[in-house]
One Martini backbone bead per residue (centre of mass of N, CA, C, O) as a GRO file, in nm:
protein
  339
    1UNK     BB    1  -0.413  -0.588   3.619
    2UNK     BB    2  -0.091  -0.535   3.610
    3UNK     BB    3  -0.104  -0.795   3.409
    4UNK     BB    4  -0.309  -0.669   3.242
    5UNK     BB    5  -0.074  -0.406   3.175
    6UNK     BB    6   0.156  -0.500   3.007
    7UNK     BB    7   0.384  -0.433   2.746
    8UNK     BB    8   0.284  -0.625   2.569
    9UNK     BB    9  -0.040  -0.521   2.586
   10UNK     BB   10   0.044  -0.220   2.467
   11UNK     BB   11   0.165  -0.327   2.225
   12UNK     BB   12  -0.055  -0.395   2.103
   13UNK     BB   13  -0.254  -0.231   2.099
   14UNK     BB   14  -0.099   0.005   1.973
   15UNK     BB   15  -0.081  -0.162   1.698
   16UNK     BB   16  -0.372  -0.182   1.625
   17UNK     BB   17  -0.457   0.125   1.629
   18UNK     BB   18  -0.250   0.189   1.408
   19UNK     BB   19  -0.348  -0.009   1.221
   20UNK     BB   20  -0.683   0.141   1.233
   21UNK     BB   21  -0.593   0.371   1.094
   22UNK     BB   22  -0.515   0.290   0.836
   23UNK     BB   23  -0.764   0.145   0.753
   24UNK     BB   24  -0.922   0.391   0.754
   25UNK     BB   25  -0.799   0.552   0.525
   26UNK     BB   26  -0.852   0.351   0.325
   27UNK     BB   27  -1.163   0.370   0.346
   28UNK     BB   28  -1.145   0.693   0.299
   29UNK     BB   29  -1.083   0.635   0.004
   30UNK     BB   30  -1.287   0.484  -0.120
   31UNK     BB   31  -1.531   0.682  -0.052
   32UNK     BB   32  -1.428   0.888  -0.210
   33UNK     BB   33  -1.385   0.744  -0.502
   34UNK     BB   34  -1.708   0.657  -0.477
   35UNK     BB   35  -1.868   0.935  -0.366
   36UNK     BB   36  -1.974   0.874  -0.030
   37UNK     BB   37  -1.924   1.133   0.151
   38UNK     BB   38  -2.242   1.184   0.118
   39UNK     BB   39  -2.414   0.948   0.225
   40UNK     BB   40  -2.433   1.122   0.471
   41UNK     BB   41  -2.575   1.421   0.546
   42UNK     BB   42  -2.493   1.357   0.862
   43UNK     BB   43  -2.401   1.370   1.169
   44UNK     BB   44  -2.340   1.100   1.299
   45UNK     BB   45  -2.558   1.042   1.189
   46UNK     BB   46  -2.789   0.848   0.922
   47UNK     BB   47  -3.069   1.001   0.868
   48UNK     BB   48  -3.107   0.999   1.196
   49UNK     BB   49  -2.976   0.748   1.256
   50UNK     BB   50  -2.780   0.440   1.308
   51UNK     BB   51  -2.900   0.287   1.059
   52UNK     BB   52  -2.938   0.295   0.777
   53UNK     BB   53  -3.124   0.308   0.521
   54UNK     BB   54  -3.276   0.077   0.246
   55UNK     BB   55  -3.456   0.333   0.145
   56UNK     BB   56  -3.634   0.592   0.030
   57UNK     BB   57  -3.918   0.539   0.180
   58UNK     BB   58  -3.782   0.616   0.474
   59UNK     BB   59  -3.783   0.884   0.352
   60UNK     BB   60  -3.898   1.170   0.337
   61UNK     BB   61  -3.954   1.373   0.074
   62UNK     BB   62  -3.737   1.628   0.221
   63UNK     BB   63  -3.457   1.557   0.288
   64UNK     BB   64  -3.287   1.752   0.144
   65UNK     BB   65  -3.409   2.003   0.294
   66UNK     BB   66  -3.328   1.921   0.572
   67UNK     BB   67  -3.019   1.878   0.560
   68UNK     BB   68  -2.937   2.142   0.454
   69UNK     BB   69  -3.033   2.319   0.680
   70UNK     BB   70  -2.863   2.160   0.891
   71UNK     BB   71  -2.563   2.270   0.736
   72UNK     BB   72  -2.623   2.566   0.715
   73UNK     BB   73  -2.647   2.639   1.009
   74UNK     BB   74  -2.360   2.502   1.091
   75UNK     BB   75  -2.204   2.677   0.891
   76UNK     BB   76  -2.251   2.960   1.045
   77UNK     BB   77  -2.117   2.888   1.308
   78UNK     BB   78  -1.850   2.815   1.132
   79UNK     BB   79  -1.811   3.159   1.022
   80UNK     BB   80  -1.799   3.311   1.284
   81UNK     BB   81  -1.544   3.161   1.387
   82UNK     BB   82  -1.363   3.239   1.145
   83UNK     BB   83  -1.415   3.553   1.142
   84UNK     BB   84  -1.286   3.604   1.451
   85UNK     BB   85  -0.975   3.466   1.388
   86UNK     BB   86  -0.945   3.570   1.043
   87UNK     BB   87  -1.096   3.396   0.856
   88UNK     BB   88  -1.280   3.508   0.568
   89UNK     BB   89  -1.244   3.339   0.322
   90UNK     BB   90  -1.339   3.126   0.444
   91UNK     BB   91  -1.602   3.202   0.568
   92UNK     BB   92  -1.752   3.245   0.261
   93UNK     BB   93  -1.708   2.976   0.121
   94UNK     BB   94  -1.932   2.841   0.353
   95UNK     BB   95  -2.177   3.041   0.240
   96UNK     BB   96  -2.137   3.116  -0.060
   97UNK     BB   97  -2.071   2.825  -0.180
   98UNK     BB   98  -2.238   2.622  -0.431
   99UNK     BB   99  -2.113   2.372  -0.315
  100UNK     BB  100  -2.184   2.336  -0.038
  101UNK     BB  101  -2.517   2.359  -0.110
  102UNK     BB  102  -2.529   2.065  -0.211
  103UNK     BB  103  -2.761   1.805  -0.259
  104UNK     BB  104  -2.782   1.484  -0.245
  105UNK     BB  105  -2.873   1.188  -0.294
  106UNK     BB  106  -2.993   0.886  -0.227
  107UNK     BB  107  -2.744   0.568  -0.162
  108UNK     BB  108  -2.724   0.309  -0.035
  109UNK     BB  109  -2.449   0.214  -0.084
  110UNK     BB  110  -2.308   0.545  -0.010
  111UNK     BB  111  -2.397   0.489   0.294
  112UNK     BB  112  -2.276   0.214   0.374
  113UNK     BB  113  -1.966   0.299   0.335
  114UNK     BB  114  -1.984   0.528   0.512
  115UNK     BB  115  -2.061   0.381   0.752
  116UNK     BB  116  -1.846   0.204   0.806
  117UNK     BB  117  -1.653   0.399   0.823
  118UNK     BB  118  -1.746   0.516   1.106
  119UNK     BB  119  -1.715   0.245   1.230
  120UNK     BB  120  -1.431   0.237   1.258
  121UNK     BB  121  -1.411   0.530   1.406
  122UNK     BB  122  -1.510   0.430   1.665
  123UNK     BB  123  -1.324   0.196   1.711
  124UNK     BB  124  -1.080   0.332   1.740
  125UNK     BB  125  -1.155   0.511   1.984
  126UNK     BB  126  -1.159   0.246   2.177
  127UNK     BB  127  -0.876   0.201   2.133
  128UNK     BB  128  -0.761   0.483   2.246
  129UNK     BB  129  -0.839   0.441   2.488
  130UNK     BB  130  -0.677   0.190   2.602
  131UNK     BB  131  -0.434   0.312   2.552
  132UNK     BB  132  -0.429   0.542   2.769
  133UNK     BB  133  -0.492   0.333   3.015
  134UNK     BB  134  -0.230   0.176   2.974
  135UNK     BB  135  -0.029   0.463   2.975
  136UNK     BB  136  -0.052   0.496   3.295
  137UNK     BB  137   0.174   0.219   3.316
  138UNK     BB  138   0.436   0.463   3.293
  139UNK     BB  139   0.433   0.732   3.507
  140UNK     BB  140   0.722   0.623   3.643
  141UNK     BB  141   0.892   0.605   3.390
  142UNK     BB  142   0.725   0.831   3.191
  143UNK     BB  143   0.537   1.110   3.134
  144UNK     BB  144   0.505   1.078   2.799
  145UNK     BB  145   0.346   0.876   2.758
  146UNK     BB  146   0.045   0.959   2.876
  147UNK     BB  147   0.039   1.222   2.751
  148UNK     BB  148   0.018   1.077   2.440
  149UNK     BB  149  -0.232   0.910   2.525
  150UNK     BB  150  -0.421   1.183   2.568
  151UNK     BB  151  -0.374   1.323   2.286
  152UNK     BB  152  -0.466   1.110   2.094
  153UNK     BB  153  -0.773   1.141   2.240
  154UNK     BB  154  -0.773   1.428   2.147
  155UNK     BB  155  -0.746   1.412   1.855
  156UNK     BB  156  -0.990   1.175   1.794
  157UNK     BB  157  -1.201   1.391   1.851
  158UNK     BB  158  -1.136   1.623   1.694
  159UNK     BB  159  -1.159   1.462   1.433
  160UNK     BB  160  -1.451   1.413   1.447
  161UNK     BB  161  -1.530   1.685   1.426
  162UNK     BB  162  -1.401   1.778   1.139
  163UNK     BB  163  -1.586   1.510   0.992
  164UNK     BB  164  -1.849   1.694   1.025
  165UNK     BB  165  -1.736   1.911   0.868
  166UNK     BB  166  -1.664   1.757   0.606
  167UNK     BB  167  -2.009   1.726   0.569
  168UNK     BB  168  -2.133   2.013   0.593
  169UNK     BB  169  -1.893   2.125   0.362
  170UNK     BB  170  -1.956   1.902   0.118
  171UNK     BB  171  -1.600   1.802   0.140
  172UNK     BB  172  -1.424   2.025   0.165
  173UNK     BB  173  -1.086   2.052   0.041
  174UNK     BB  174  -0.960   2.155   0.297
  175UNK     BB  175  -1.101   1.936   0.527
  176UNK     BB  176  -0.968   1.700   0.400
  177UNK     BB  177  -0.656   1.806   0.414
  178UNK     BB  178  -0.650   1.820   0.731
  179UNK     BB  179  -0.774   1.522   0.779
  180UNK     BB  180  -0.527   1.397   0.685
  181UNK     BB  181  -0.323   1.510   0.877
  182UNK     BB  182  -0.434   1.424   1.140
  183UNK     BB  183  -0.394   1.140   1.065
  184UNK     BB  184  -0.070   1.122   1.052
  185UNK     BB  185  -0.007   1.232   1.332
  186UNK     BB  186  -0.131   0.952   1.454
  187UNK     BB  187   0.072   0.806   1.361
  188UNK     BB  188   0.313   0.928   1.477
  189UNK     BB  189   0.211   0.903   1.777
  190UNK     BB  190   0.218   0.602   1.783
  191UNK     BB  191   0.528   0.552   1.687
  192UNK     BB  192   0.635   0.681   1.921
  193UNK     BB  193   0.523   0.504   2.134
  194UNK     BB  194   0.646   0.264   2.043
  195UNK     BB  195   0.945   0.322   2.079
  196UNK     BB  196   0.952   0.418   2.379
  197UNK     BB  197   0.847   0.148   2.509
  198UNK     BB  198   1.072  -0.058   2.319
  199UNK     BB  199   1.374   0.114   2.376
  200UNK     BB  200   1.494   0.174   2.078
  201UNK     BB  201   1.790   0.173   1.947
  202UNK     BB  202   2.059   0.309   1.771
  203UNK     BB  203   2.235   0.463   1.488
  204UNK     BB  204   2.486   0.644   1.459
  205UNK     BB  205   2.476   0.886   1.186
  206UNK     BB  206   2.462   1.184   1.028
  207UNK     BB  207   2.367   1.122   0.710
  208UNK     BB  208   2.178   1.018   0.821
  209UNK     BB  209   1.974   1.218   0.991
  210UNK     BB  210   1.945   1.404   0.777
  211UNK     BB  211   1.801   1.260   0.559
  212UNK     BB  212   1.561   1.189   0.729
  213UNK     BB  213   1.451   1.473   0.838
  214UNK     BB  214   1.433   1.606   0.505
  215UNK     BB  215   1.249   1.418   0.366
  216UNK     BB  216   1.013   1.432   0.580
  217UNK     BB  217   0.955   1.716   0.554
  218UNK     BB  218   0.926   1.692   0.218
  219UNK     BB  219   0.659   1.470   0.249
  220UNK     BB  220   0.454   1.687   0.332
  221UNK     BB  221   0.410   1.867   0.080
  222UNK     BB  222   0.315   1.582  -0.064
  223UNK     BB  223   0.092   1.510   0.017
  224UNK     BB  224  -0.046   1.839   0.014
  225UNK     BB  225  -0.091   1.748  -0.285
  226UNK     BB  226  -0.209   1.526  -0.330
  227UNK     BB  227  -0.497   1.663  -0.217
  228UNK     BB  228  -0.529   1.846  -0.428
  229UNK     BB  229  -0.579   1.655  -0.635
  230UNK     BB  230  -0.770   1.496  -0.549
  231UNK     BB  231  -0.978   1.728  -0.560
  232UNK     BB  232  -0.971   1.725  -0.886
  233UNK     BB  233  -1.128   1.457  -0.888
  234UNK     BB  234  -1.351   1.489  -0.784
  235UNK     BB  235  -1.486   1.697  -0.959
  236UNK     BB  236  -1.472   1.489  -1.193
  237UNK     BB  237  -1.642   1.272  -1.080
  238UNK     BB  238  -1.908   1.502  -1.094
  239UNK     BB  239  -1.874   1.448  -1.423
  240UNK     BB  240  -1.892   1.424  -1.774
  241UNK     BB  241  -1.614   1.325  -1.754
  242UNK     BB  242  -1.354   1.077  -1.869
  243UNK     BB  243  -1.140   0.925  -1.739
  244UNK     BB  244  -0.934   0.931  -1.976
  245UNK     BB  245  -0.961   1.285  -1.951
  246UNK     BB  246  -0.851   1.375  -1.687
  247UNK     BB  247  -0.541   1.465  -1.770
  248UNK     BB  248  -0.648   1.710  -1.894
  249UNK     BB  249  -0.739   1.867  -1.600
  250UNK     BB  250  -0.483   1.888  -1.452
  251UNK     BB  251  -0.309   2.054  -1.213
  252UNK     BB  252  -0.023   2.235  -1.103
  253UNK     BB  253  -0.033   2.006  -0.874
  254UNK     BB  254   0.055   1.789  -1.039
  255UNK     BB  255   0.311   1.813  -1.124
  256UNK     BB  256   0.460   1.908  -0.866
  257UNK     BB  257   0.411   1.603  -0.773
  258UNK     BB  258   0.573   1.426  -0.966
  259UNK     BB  259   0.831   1.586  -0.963
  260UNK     BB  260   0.877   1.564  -0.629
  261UNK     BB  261   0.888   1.251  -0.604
  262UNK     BB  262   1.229   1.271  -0.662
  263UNK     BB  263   1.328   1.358  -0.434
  264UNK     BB  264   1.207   1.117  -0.235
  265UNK     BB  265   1.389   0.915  -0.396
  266UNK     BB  266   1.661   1.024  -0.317
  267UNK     BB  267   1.640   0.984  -0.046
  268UNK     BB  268   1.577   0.661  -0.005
  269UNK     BB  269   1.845   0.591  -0.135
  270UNK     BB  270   2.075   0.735   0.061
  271UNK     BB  271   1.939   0.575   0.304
  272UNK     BB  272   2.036   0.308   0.197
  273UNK     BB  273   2.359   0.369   0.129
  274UNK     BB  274   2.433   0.397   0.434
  275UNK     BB  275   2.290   0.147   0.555
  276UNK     BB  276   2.480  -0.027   0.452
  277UNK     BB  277   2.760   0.079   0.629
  278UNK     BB  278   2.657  -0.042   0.883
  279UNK     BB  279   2.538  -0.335   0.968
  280UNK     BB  280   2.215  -0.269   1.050
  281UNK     BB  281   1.964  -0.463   0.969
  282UNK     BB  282   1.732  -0.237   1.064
  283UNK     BB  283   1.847  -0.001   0.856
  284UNK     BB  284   1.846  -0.168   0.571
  285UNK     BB  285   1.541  -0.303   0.552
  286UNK     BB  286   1.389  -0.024   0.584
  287UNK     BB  287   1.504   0.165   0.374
  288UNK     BB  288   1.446  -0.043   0.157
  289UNK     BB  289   1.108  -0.053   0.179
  290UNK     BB  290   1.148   0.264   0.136
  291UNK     BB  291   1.200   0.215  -0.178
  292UNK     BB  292   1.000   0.021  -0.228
  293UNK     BB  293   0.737   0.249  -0.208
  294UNK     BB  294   0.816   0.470  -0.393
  295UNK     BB  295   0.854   0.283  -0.606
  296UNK     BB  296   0.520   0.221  -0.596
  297UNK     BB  297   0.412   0.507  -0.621
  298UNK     BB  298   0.523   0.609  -0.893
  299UNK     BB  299   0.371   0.352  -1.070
  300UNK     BB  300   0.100   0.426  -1.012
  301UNK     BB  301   0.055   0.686  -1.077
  302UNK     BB  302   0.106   0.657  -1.381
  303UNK     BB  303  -0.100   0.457  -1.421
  304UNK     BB  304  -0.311   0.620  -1.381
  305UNK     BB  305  -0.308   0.856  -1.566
  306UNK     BB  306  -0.262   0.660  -1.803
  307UNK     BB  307  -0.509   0.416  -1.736
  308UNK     BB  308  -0.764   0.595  -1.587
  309UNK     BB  309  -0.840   0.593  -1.343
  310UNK     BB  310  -0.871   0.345  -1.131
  311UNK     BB  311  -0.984   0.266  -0.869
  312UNK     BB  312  -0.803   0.048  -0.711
  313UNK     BB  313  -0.527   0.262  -0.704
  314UNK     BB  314  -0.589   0.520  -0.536
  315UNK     BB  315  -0.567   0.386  -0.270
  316UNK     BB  316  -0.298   0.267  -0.291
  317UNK     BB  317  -0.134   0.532  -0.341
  318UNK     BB  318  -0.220   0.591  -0.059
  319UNK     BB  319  -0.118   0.376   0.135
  320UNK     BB  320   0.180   0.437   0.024
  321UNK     BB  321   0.223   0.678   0.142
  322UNK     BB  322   0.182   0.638   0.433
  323UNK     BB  323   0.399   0.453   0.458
  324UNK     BB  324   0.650   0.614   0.389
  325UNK     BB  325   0.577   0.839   0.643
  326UNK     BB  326   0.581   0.576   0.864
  327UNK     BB  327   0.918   0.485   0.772
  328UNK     BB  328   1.033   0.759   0.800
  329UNK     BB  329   0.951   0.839   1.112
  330UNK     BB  330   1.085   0.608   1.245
  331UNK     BB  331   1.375   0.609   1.116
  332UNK     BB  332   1.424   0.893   1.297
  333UNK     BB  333   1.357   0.809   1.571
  334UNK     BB  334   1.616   0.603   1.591
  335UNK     BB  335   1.794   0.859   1.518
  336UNK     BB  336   1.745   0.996   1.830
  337UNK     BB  337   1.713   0.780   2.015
  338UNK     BB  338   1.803   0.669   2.341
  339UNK     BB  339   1.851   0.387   2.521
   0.00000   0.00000   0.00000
C-alpha cells in the first residue's frame, strides 16, 4: 500500500482530478450553450431514473407538472432557510420569480447532454475521495496536505448540492454564477496541493510578486462579469432574437467586462516583462502562456460579438478565462512558497 500511495501516484492522481474538473466546467459551458441545463428536470436521477428515457412514451402524461412541484416544494424550503439567514430578496425572487417555475419540455438530446454533464460530476466525485485517501500519506510532512484534501471533498459535496439547487431553481443566474466560482476554487485548492506536494521553489522579486497578486485578485471581478453576461445570452438563447443581434441587447455588464479585460492584458504584459529580467526559465514561459491566453481570450470575445455568438466560441472563450485564472494563481503560489 506504501509503494501505491507515493509521491509520484499522488501527484498524478491529483493531476488527474484537476485535469476532470477542467473538463467538467468546459463540459458544463456546452450545456449552457445547448440550452440543456435543464434536460433533467430532477436531481440526482434524470426523469426519476438513473438513466434518461430516449422517448417522451415513457414518461407520465403530467411529467411537467410532476416535476414543477417537486422543485416548488424544494424551492420553498430553500426560501425558508435563505430568509431565516437574512437573505429576504433571493428568497422572494425563488418563490415569486415566475421564471423559476417555467418547466421545459422533454428533449432527448438535451436530457442526455446534460447527462454525461452528471456522469462527469460523479468520476470527479470518486477522484476526489481518491486525492483525499492518498493525501492522508503526507499526514506526518505537513498537516496541510491531508486537511486540503478533506476540504477539497467536502467542497465536492457541497457543489453537488449546489448544482441541485441550480436545478430546481430553473438555472438562477446567481447560483449558476456561485457554481461557477466553486468549481474555481476547487480548482485552485488542486493547484495549491500540486505545488506544495512536489516543494516547488521560488524566484523572489518584490514587482513579480506585486503584480501577480494583483491581477490574481483582479481577475475574480472579471469573471463573475463574465458570468452575468453569460446570464444575459442564456435569455437570450430562449428568445425569438436572432443571434446575429444578440449584442444589442448586451447589459452594462458587457461593456465593463470588455474595458476591463485590458486592465488584465496590462497586468500579464508586465508579469511577462519582468520574468524576462530573472532568467528563470519556467517563469518566463509560464507568464509567456499566460500573456497568449488573455490575449486570445479577448479575440474570441471580439470574435463572438462580431460574428454572432458561434455556439463552439462560447465554451472555448470560458475554457481559456478557466486556463488563465488557473495559471494565475500557479504563478502566485511559486512567488510567495518558499522551498
Amino acid at each position: 500500500m506504501k509503494k501505491l500511495i507515493n509521491q509520484k501516484n499522488f501527484l498524478r492522481i491529483n493531476a488527474i482530478t484537476l485535469g476532470s474538473v477542467l473538463v467538467l466546467i468546459l463540459v458544463g459551458s456546452i450545456v449552457r450553450v445547448m440550452g440543456a441545463g435543464m434536460g433533467c428536470p430532477d436531481w440526482p436521477k434524470c426523469f426519476g431514473a438513473y438513466v434518461p428515457p430516449n422517448s417522451s412514451e415513457a414518461l407520465p402524461e403530467n411529467y411537467q407538472e410532476v416535476y414543477k412541484e417537486q422543485r416548488i416544494a424544494k424551492n420553498e424550503r430553500l426560501s425558508n432557510v435563505l430568509n431565516s439567514l437574512g437573505y429576504e430578496k433571493l428568497s422572494e425572487k425563488i418563490t415569486n420569480d415566475p421564471a423559476v417555475q417555467v418547466e421545459h419540455e422533454f428533449d432527448v438530446t438535451k436530457a442526455w447532454v446534460e447527462y454525461v454533464n452528471r456522469l462527469v460530476g460523479v468520476l470527479i466525485g470518486f477522484l476526489v475521495i481518491l486525492n483525499m485517501i492518498f493525501s492522508f500519506s503526507y499526514r506526518q510532512k505537513s498537516v496541510w496536505i491531508p486537511t486540503m484534501g478533506i476540504l477539497i471533498f467536502l467542497l465536492t459535496v457541497f457543489q453537488g448540492w449546489i448544482g441541485s439547487l441550480v436545478v430546481s431553481t430553473n438555472l438562477l443566474h446567481g447560483f449558476i454564477t456561485f457554481h461557477m466560482l466553486l468549481a474555481l476554487l476547487m480548482v485552485a485548492m488542486l493547484i495549491w496541493m500540486n505545488v506544495r506536494i512536489r516543494e516547488l521553489g521560488i524566484y523572489r522579486h518584490k514587482w513579480l510578486f506585486i503584480i501577480g497578486i494583483a491581477t490574481t485578485i483582479l481577475f475574480i471581478p472579471q469573471i463573475i462579469l463574465g458570468t452575468e453576461v453569460r446570464g444575459v445570452i442564456d435569455d437570450l438563447l430562449v428568445s425569438t432574437v436572432s443571434r446575429g443581434e444578440w449584442a444589442d441587447f448586451l447589459s452594462t455588464s458587457f461593456f465593463v467586462h470588455r474595458s476591463y479585460s485590458w486592465l488584465i492584458l496590462i497586468g500579464a504584459v508586465m508579469l511577462f516583462y519582468f520574468a524576462r529580467k530573472t532568467n528563470e526559465p519556467w517563469l518566463i514561459n509560464t507568464s509567456m502562456r499566460l500573456v497568449i491566453l488573455v490575449f486570445a481570450a479577448m479575440v474570441a470575445g471580439i470574435i463572438m460579438v462580431k460574428g454572432g455568438f458561434p455556439v463552439w466560441l462560447q465554451p472555448l472563450h470560458l475554457i481559456l478565462a478557466v486556463g488563465i485564472f488557473s495559471l494565475l494563481f500557479y504563478l502566485t503560489l511559486r512567488l510567495r512558497l518558499e522551498k
